[in-house]
N, C-alpha and C positions, 0 to 999 in steps of 0.2 A: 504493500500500500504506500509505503514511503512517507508516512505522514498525513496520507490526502483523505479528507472526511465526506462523505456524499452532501446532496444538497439538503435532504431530508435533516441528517445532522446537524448541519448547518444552523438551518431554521430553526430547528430547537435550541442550539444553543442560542441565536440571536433573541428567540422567544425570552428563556432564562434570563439574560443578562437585561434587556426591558424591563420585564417584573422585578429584578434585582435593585435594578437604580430605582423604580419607581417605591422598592420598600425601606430603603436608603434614605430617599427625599423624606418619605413621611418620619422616621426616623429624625433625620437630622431636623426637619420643622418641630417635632414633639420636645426636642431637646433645647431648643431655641425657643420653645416657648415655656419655659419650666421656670418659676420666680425662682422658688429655693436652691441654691449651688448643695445642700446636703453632704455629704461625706466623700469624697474620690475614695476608690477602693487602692489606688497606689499609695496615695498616705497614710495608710492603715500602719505599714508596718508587715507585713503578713509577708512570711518567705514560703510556708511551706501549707497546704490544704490535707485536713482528712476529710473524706466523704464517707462515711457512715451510710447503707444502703443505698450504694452509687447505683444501681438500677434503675433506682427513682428517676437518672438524669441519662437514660438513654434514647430518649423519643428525642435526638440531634437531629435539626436539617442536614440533608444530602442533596447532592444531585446525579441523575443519572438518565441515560439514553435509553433505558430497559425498563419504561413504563408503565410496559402492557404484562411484567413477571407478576404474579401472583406471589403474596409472603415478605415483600419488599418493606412492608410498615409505612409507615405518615412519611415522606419526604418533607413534609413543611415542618413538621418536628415542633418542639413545644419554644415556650418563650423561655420558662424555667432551665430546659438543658443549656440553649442558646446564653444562657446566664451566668450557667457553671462554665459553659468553653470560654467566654469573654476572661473571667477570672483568672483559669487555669492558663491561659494565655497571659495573658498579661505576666505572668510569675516568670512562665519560660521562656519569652522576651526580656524580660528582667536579667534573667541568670545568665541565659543563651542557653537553655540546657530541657532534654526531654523530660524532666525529672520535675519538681517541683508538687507533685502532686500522690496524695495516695487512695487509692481506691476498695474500700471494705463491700462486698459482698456476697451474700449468699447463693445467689442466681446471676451472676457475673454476664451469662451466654443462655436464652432460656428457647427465644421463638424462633429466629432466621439469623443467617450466615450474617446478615447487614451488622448486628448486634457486635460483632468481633470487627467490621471496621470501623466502627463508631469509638469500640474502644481504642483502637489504635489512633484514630484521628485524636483524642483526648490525648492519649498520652505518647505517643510518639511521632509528632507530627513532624521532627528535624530527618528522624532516620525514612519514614514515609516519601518527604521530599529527596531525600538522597536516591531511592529506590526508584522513584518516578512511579511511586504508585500513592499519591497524597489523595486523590479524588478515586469514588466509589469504581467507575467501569474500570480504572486501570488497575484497582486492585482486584477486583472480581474476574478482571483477564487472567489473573497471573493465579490465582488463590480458588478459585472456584469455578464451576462447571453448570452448563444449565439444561437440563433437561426439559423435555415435552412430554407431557401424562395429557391421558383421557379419561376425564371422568363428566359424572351424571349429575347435572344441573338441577336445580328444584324444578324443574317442569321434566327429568326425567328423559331429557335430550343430552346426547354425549357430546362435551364439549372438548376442545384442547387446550390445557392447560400450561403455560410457561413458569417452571420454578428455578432454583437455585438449589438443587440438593445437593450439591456432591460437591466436598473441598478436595483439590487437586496440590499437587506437592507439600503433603502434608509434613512430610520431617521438617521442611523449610519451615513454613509455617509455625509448626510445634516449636521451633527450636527460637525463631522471632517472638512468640506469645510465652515461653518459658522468659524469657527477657526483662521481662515485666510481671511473674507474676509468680506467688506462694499462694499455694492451697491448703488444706487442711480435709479432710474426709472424719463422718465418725467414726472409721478406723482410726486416726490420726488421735483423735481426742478420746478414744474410749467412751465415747457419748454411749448413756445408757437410755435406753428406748424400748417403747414395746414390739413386740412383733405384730404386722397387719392381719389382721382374719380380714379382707374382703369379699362381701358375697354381692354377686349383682342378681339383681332379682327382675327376671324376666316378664314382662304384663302382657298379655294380648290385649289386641286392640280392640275396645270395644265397636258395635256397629254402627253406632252414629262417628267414632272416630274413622272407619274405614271411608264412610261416605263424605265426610269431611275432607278427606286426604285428595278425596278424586274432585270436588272444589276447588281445592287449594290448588290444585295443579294448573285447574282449568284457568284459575284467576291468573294464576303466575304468568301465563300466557296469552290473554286477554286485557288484565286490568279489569275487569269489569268486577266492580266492588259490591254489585247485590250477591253475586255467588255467593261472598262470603258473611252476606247479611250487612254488608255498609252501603255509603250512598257511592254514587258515583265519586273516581278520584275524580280531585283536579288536576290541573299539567303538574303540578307542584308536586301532589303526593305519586303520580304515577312515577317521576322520577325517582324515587323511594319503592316502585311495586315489592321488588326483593326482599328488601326490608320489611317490609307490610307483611311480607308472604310467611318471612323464617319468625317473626312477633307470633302470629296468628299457628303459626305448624307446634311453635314452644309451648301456646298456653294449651292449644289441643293437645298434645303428649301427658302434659297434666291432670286439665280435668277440663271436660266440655263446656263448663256451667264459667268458669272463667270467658270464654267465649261469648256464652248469651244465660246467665240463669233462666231465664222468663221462658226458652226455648227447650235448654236440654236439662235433663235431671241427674241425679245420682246413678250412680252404677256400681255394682263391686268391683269392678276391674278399674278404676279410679285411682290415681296413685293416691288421694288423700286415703279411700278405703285399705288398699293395702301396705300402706306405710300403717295405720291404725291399727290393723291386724297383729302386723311383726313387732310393733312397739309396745304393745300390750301384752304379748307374749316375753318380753323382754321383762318389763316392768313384774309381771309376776313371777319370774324365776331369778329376780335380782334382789323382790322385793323385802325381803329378810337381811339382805345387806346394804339394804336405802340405796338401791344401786341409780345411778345418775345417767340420765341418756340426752346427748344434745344432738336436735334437728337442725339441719340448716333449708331451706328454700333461696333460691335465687329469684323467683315467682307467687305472685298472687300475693304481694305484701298488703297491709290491712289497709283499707280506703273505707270511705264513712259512708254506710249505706250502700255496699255493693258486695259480691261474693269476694273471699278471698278464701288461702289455703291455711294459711294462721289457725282463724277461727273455724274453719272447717275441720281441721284436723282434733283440736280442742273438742269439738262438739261432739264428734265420733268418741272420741276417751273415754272423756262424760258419760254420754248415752247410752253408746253400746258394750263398754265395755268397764263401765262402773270407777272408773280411775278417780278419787275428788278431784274437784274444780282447783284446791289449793295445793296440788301437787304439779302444775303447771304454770309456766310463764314465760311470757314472752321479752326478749331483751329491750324491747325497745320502749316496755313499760318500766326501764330501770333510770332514775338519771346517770348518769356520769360518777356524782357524789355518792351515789348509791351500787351501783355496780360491786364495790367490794363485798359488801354483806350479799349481794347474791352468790359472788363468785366462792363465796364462804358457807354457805348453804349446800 
């Protein structure tokens, strides 16, 4: 190639560097219009940064030609990370030196390969620039591989999919990212823990779920929001339909009446009903040792006047299964101040 970028390239980067000055401009006007001068973080004094759950600060802007990859994360990245890089720079301009910075976490690398150049951008941005791999495509030419998978869309059409799974010269790599970093394992610490008993508990679908599902398909492919008992979208929420679709497929997998109480009803196959089941059986083979069992829901949190999973779950206890009322509660009727004496209960 010798250097030469197509015109599509081009364009994008021309694209990029527009929207760049134009977040510059608004920038340097926000800065120029600020009465209080406040504290410079170079007068601080500050030679060296710990970050304490630095994962917090990995949603960094990036840029990249590879768009259309699936797994890539927010390129616009947050204000907060873009805060921490500001800092952490500043230091290692200061020194001249990659160093300046230390990074404590537990999930270091959790979701996509991007995650390991984001940390490199942090803290090795001198050796990065030496390497000619400072910006994401050039490292992802040299460090990683991309593949094409086909999988099954919410409407159940096979689509093609572009990821990033495979890291390529990996000793290099390992031998770079060793560079920078100590681990610990709880092997390392003897951390004492219990062992996992998980059981996943299979539900079939009840029959208003199955006829649901074959809706939800059609809507996903349509838009047309009476199928799924709403009004028509508008242009606004159609560009959302997806989102509409995987909302509406979550709270059907829970319980129908999340959907529409006024419509569908109870069912045993209900994960409130047989979460009720297995919790009750729990509760009386523990109950001799006050034994303690904590739910979690991601779904159907409590709204005033409308069904949720909370009080559903509660009312099952209750009724069908004799549990008291005051052997129950919910976290979010605790304050803050209050929390310990539950957490001590």
């Amino acid at each position: 190639m010798g250097g030469e970028i197509s015109r599509r390239m081009l364009k994008g980067l021309e694209i990029r560097k527009t929207n760049l000055g134009i977040k510059l401009q608004g920038i340097q006007k926000s800065i120029e219009e600020k009465k209080d001068a406040g504290i410079n973080f170079k007068d601080l004094g500050i030679d060296h940064l710990f970050v304490d759950e630095s994962h917090k600060y990995k949603n960094l802007t990036f840029t990249t030609r590879h768009d259309r990859v699936a797994g890539l994360g927010n390129m616009e990245g947050s204000q907060k990370a873009l805060n921490m890089l500001f800092a952490v720079r500043t230091l290692q301009e200061k020194f001249n030196s990659d160093l300046c910075v230390t990074f404590l976490s537990g999930t270091p690398i959790s979701n996509s390969l991007t995650e390991m150049y984001l940390l490199f951008k942090y803290l090795r941005p001198n050796e990065m620039k030496r390497q000619q791999i400072e910006n994401f495509d050039a490292w992802a030419a040299v460090f990683a591989r991309k593949t094409v998978d086909f999988e099954f869309s919410v409407t159940n059409e096979i689509i093609a999919k572009e990821r990033f799974r495979h890291f390529i010269k990996v000793p290099e790599l390992a031998l770079f990212y060793n560079e920078i970093t100590d681990y610990k394992t709880a092997k390392h610490i003897n951390l004492d823990k219990p062992e996992l008993d998980e059981q996943l508990v299979n539900i079939t679908p009840t029959p208003d779920q199955q006829e649901f599902i074959k809706k939800l398909m059609a809507f996903a492919k349509t838009g047309d929001g009476e199928l799924i008992g709403r009004l028509p979208l508008t242009k606004e929420e159609d560009k959302g339909r997806m989102l509409i679709a995987t909302n509406y497929a979550k709270k059907m997998a829970a319980d129908m009446r999340l959907i529409n109480p006024f419509i569908y009803e109870d069912h045993p196959n209900h994960k409130v009903n047989v979460c009720a089941r297995n919790v009750a059986q729990l509760y009386k083979q523990s109950n001799e040792q006050k034994g303690t069992q904590i739910i979690f829901s991601d779904i159907g949190t409590p709204k005033p006047d409308a069904f949720n999973m909370y009080d559903a779950l509660k009312d099952k206890l209750i009724s069908d299964f004799s549990i008291p009322a005051n052997h129950i509660t919910f976290i979010h009727d605790w304050t803050d101040r209050q929390k310990p004496e539950l957490f001590e209960k």
